[in-house]
BARO-78408 format. One line per field, with one value per residue (C-alpha): residue in one letter; chain; x, y, z. Coordinates in steps of 0.2 Angstrom, whole numbers, plus 5000, padded with zeros to 4 digits. Each point is the difference from the previous one (the first is absolute). Layout:
resn	c(A_...)
chain	c(A_...)
c1	c(X_...)
c2	c(Y_...)
c3	c(Z_...)
END
This chain:
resn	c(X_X_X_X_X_X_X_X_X_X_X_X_X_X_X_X_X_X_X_X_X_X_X_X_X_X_X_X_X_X_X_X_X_X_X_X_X_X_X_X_X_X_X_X_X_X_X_X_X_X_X_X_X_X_X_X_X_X_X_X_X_X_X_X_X_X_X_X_X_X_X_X_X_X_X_X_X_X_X_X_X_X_X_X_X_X_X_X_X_X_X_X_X_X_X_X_X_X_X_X_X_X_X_X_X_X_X_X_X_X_X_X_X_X_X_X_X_X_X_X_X_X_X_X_X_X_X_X_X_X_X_X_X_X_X_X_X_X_X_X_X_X_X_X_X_X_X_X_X_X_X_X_X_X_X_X_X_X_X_X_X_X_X_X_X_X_X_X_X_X_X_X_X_X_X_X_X_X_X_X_X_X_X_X_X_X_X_X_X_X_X_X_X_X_X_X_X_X_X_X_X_X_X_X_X_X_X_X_X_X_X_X_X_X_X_X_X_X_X_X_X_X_X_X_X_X_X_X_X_X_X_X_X_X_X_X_X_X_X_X_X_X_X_X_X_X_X_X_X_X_X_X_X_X_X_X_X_X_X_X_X_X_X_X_X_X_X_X_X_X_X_X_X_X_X_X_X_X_X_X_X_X_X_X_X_X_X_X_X_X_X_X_X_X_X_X_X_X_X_X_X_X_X_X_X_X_X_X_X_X_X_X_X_X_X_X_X_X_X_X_X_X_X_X_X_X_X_X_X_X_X_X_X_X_X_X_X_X_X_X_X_X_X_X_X_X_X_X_X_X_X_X_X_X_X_X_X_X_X_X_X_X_X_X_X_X_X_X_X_X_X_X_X_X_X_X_X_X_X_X_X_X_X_X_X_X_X_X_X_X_X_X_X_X_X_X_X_X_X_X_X_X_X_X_X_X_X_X_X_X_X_X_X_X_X_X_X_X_X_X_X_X_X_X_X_X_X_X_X_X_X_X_X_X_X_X_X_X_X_X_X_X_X_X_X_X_X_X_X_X_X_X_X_X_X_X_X_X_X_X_X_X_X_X_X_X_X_X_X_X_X_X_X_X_X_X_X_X_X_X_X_X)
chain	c(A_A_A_A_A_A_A_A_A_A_A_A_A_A_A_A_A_A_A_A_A_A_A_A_A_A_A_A_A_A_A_A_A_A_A_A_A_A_A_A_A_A_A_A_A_A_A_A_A_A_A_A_A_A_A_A_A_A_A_A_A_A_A_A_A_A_A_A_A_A_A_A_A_A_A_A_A_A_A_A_A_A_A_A_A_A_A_A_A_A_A_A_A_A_A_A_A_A_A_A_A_A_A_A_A_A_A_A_A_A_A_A_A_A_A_A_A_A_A_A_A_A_A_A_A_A_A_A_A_A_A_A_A_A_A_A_A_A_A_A_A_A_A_A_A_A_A_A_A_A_A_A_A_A_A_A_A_A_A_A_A_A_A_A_A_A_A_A_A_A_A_A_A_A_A_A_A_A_A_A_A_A_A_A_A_A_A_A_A_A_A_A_A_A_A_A_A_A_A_A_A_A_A_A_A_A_A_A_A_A_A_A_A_A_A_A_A_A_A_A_A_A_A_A_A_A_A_A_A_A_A_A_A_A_A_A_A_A_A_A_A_A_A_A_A_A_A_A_A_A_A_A_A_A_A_A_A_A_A_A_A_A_A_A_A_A_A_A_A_A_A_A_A_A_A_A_A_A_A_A_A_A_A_A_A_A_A_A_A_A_A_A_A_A_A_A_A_A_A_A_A_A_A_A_A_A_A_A_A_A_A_A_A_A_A_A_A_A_A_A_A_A_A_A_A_A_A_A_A_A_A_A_A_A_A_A_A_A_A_A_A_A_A_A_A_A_A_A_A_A_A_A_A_A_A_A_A_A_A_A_A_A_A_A_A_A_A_A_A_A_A_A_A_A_A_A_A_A_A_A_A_A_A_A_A_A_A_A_A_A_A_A_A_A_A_A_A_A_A_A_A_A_A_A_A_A_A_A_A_A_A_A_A_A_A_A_A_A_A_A_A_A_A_A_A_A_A_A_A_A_A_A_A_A_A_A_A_A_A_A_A_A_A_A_A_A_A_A_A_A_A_A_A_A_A_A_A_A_A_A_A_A_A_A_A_A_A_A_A_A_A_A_A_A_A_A_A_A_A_A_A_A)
c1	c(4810_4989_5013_5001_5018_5013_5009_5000_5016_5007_5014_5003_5017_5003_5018_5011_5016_5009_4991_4984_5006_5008_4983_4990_5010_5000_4981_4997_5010_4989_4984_4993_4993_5012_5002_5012_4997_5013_4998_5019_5005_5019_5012_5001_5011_5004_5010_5015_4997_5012_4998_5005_5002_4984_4991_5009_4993_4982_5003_5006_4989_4985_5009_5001_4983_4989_5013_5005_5018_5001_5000_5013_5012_4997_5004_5020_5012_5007_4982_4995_5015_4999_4981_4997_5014_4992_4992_5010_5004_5015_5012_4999_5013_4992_4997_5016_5000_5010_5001_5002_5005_4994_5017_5011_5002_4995_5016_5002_5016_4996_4991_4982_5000_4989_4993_4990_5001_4986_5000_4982_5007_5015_5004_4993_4989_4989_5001_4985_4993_4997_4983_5001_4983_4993_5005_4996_4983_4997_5005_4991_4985_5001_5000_4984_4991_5009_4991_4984_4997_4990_5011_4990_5016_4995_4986_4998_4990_4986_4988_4997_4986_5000_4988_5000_5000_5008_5008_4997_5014_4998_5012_5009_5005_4998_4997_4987_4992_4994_5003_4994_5011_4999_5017_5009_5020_5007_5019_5002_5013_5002_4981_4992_4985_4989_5001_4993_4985_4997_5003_5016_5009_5013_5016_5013_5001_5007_5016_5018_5008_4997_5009_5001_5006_5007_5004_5004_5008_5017_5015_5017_5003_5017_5005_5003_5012_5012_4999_5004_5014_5006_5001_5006_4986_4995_5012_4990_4984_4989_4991_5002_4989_4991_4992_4989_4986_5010_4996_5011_4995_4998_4997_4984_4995_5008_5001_5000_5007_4993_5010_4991_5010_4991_5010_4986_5004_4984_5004_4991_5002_4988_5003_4988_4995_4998_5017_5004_5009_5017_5017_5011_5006_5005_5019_4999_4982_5003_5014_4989_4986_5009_4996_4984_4983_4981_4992_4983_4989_5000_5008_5001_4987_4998_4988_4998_4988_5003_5003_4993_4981_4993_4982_4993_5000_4984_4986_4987_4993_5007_5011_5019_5014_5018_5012_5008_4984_4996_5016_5015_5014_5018_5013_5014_4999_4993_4985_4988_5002_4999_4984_4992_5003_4996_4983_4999_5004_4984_4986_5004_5000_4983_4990_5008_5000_4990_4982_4986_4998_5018_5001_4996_5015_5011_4997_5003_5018_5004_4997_5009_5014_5002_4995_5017_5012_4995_5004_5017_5005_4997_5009_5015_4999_4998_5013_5011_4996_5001_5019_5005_5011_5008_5010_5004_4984_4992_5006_4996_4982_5003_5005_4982_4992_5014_4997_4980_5005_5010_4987_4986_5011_5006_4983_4994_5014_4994_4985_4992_4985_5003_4981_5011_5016_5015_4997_4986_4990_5014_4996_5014_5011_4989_5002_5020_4999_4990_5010_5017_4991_4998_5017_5007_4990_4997_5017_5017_5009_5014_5000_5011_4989_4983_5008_5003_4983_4991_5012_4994_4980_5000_5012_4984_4996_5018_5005_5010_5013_4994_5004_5021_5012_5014_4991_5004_4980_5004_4987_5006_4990_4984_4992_4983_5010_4996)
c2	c(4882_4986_4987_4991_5005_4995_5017_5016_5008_5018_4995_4981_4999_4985_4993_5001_5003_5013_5016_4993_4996_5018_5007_4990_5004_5019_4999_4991_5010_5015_4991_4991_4981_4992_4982_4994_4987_4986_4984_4994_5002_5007_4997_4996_5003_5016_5003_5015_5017_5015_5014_5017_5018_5007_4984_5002_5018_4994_4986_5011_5015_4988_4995_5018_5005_4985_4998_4982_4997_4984_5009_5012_4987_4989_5018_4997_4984_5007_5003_4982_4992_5011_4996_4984_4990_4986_5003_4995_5012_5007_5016_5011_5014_5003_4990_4991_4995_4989_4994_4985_4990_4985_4986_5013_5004_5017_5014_5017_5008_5015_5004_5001_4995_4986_5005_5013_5004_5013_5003_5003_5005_5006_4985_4983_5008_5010_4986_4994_4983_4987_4989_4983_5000_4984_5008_5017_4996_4990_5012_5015_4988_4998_5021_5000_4986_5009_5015_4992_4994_4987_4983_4992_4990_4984_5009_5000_5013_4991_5015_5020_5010_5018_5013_5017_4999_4982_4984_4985_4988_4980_4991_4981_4999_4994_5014_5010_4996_5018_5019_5017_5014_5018_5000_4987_4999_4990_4995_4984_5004_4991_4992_5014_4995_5013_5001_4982_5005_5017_5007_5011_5008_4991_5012_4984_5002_5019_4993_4999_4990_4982_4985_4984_4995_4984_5001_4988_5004_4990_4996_4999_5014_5007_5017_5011_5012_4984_4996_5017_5000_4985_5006_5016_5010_5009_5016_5017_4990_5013_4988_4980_4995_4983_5016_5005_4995_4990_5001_4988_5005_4985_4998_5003_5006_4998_4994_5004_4997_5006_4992_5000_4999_4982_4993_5001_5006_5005_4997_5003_5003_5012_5001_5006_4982_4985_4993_4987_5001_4996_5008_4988_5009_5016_4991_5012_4998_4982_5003_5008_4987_4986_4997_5006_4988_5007_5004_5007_4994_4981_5003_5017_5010_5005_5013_4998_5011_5019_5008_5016_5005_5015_5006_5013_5002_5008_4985_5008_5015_4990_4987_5003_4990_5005_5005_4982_4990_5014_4995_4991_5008_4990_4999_5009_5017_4992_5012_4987_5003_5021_4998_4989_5011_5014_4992_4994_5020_5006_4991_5002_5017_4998_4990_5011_5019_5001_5007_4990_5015_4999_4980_5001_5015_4989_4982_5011_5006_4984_4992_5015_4997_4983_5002_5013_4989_4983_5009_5010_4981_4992_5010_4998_4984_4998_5009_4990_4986_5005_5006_4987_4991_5015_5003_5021_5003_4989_5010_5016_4993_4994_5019_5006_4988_5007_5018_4997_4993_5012_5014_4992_4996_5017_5008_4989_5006_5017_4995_5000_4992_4993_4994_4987_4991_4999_5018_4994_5015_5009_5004_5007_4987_4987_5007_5002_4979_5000_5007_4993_4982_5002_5005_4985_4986_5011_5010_4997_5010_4992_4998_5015_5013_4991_5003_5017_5002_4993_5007_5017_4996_4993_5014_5007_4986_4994_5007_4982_5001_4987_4995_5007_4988_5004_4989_4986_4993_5000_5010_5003_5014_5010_5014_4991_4986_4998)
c3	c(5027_5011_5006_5016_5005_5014_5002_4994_4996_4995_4989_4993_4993_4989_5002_5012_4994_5008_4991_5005_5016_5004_4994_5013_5014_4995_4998_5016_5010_4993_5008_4986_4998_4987_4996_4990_4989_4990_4992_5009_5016_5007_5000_4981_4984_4992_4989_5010_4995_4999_5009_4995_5007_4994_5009_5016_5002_4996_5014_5011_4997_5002_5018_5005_4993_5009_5014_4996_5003_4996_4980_5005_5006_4985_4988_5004_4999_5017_5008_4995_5008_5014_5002_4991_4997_4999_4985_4983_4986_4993_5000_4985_4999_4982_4981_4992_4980_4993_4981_4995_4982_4996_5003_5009_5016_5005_4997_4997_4990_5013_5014_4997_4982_5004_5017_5009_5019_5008_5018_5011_5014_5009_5012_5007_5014_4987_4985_4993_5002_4989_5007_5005_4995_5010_5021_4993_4993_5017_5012_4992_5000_5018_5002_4992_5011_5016_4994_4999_4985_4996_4991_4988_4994_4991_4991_4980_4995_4988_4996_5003_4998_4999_5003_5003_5020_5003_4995_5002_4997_5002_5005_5002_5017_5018_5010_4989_4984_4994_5008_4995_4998_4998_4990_4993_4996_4986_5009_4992_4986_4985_5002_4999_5012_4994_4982_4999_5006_4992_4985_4997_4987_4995_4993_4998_4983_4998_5011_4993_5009_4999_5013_5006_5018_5008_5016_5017_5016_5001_5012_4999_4986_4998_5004_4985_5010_5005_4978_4997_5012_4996_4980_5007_4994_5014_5002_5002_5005_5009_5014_5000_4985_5009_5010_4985_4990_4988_4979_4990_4982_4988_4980_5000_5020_5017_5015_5018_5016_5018_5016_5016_5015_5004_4988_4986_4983_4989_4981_4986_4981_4992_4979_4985_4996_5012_5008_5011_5013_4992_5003_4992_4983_5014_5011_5011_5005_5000_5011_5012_4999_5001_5017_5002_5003_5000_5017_4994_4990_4997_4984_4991_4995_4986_4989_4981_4998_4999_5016_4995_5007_5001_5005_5007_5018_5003_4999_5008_5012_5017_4990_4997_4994_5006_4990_5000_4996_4985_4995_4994_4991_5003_5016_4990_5011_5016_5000_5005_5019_4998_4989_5011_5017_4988_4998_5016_5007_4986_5006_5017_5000_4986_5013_5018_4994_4983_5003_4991_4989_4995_4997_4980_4998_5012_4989_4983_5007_5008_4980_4992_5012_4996_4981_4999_5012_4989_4981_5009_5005_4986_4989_5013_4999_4981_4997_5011_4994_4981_5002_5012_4985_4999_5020_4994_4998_5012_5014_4993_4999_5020_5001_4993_5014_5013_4997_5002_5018_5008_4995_5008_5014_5002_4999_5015_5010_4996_5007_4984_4998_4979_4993_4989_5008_4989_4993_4990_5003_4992_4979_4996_5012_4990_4983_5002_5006_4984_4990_5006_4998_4982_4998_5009_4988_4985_4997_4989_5013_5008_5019_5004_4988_5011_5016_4997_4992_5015_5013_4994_4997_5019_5006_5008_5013_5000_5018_5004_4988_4988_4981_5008_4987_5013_5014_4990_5004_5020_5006_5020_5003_4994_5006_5006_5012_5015)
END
């Protein structure tokens, strides 16, 4: 490859968001030349992002592992304010649910009829976090350039060449117009950088699920906890439900709710077919958003195309998409953080430990891995999504998503090492999920018959006392919580 180039790099990561960002510092810090290359520049808008137990290990394992702190403190709500209170996001004790008709507002006839409460964690200190996506992408991006890496912030990416030994990417910019690399990192998400300039094999079509988001930061929404109270709805309530990632089922999808503690409040509405952003046939989400005005974006965005992409990860012999660039599934069971970090935790281990004789074997399993995570998820999610009219069975799908959670959980605190995260690497696990999914959209049976049915398929993996009719659907405790 005869080019006149400006620098020579190890690793070129494009995008960085914070999994492209935690991947820089980690690589950096391990001695190597990385430059980190984006079209925008921080702080910027994201959309906030949920975090979940099974993400708040991989933070902090990639902490302990590389010796970064900074990812350990961020792995806890107590650690963040401890460390970084400065930075907005959001308590979360765990996932709330409630279901809404179209005209009324929300009731129940007896607790948990129309709602579900499922705890991730004991107490604040250990809660999870929900992201307030624009000072966490910022900050992370200021670790990686403190760790040496090099910013090409402000650069689009306007052509790659591959070979066998090196790449050479072009780019828009000020600072440099081309590099070569050794390896390059797709990290930019929904763009999908890399499979614009090379040919990849494209598996969108054999997914389920099908969605549509509209989404917007907002201030001034209303607490669900003070409607609840006020309507006297709240009795038996395991953990204030504002301190949740927050589903609101609708006709035909739902919406969500994530409070920062800056006062921010990411809402969006995710539904089969495209939606606006319009809560005005719900009273009590009207209630609840009567007062609330858009921070970010000018105006809402809004996707009327399919969310769903899939591709395969592995583009080439030294060119690897993460997880989250690869693809796009849907926010209902916040596992885009822990699929991201699980990527990010791959391919830094691929590029600091695997010999060059092992690379092949290593970019096989990391596709393999993600191949089996992708097709568990979306039959999670499809399921959900395809009982969601239906609030009994609903939750029994959540249930399936729940039990698939905890197992992965309580294998990394077993020091495990699982090849697939939510138990995807589990056959029989996967072929129970499978099995029970069918039931839930296929089968006559009536919800009480199904629950006993699934109870006893996923009484194997089911060490957290799930799918238990005398909780009521206030989950307070499971065996996995930290």
């Amino acid at each position: 490859m005869e080019h006149e180039t400006v620098d020579r790099f190890d690793v070129a990561v494009i995008g960085s968001g914070f999994a492209g960002s935690t991947l820089a510092t980690i690589l950096a810090r391990r001695g190597m030349r990385v430059a980190l290359i984006d079209r925008a520049t921080h702080p910027r808008f994201a959309i906030g992002e949920s975090s979940t137990p099974i993400a708040d290990m991989l933070l902090r394992r990639l902490g302990f592992r590389y010796d970064i702190g900074e990812f350990v403190a961020l792995s806890t709500w107590g650690g963040w304010q401890e460390s970084y209170p400065e930075l907005g996001c959001g308590r979360k004790r765990g996932f709330t649910y409630f279901a809404h008709e179209p005209g009324k507002p929300f009731h129940e006839s007896s607790t948990g009829d129309r709602s579900l409460w499922a705890a991730a964690s004991l107490n604040d200190h250990v809660a999870d976090t929900h992201w307030y996506r624009p000072d966490v992408d910022h900050f992370l991006h200021q670790i990686a350039l403190a760790a040496g890496v090099t910013d090409l912030s402000g650069h689009r990416v306007r052509g790659i060449e591959m070979d066998s030994n090196a790449t050479l990417i072009r780019c828009d910019g000020d600072r440099l117009q081309q590099l070569v690399s050794d390896w390059v990192v797709d990290a930019s998400g929904q763009s999908g950088v890399l499979s614009r300039f090379a040919p990849v094999r494209d598996r969108t079509s054999s997914l389920r699920t099908e969605t549509h988001s509209t989404f917007a930061h907002f201030r001034g929404v209303g607490s669900m906890t003070d409607w609840l109270q006020l309507h006297g709805i709240a009795a038996c309530d395991p953990f204030n439900a504002d301190d949740a990632a927050q589903h609101h089922l609708l006709e035909d999808g739902w919406m969500w709710m994530l409070r920062m503690n800056n006062g921010i409040t990411s809402v969006g509405i995710t539904a089969r077919r495209p939606m606006p952003m319009d809560w005005s046939n719900y009273p009590t989400l009207s209630d609840l958003m009567s007062g609330a005005r858009i921070v970010s974006p000018p105006g809402i965005v809004a996707t009327g195309r399919r969310l769903q992409r899939w591709v395969d990860p592995v583009v080439g012999p030294r060119h690897i998409m993460l997880p989250t660039s690869a693809v796009t599934l849907d926010p209902l069971h916040s596992t885009g953080i822990a699929h991201a970090l699980v990527g990010v935790e791959r391919v830094a281990r691929l590029m600091t430990e695997a010999a060059a004789s092992e690379r092949e074997r290593w970019l096989g399993e990391y596709q393999d891995a993600l191949q089996k995570e992708v097709r568990l998820l979306d039959q999670l999610i499809s399921t959900a999504y395809a009982t969601m009219h239906d609030f009994p069975r609903f939750t029994l799908a959540c249930m399936l998503y729940f039990a698939a959670a905890i197992r992965c959980e309580e294998r990394f605190q077993a020091n495990e090492q699982p090849s697939a995260l939510w138990n995807a690497d589990d056959e029989t696990f996967v072929e129970s999920v499978t099995w029970a999914a069918r039931q839930l959209v296929q089968s006559g049976l009536d919800s009480q018959s199904l629950e006993s049915a699934i109870a006893e398929r996923l009484a194997p993996w089911n060490t957290a006392g799930l799918i238990d009719p005398s909780v009521h659907n206030r989950y307070a405790y499971t065996a996995a919580v930290k």
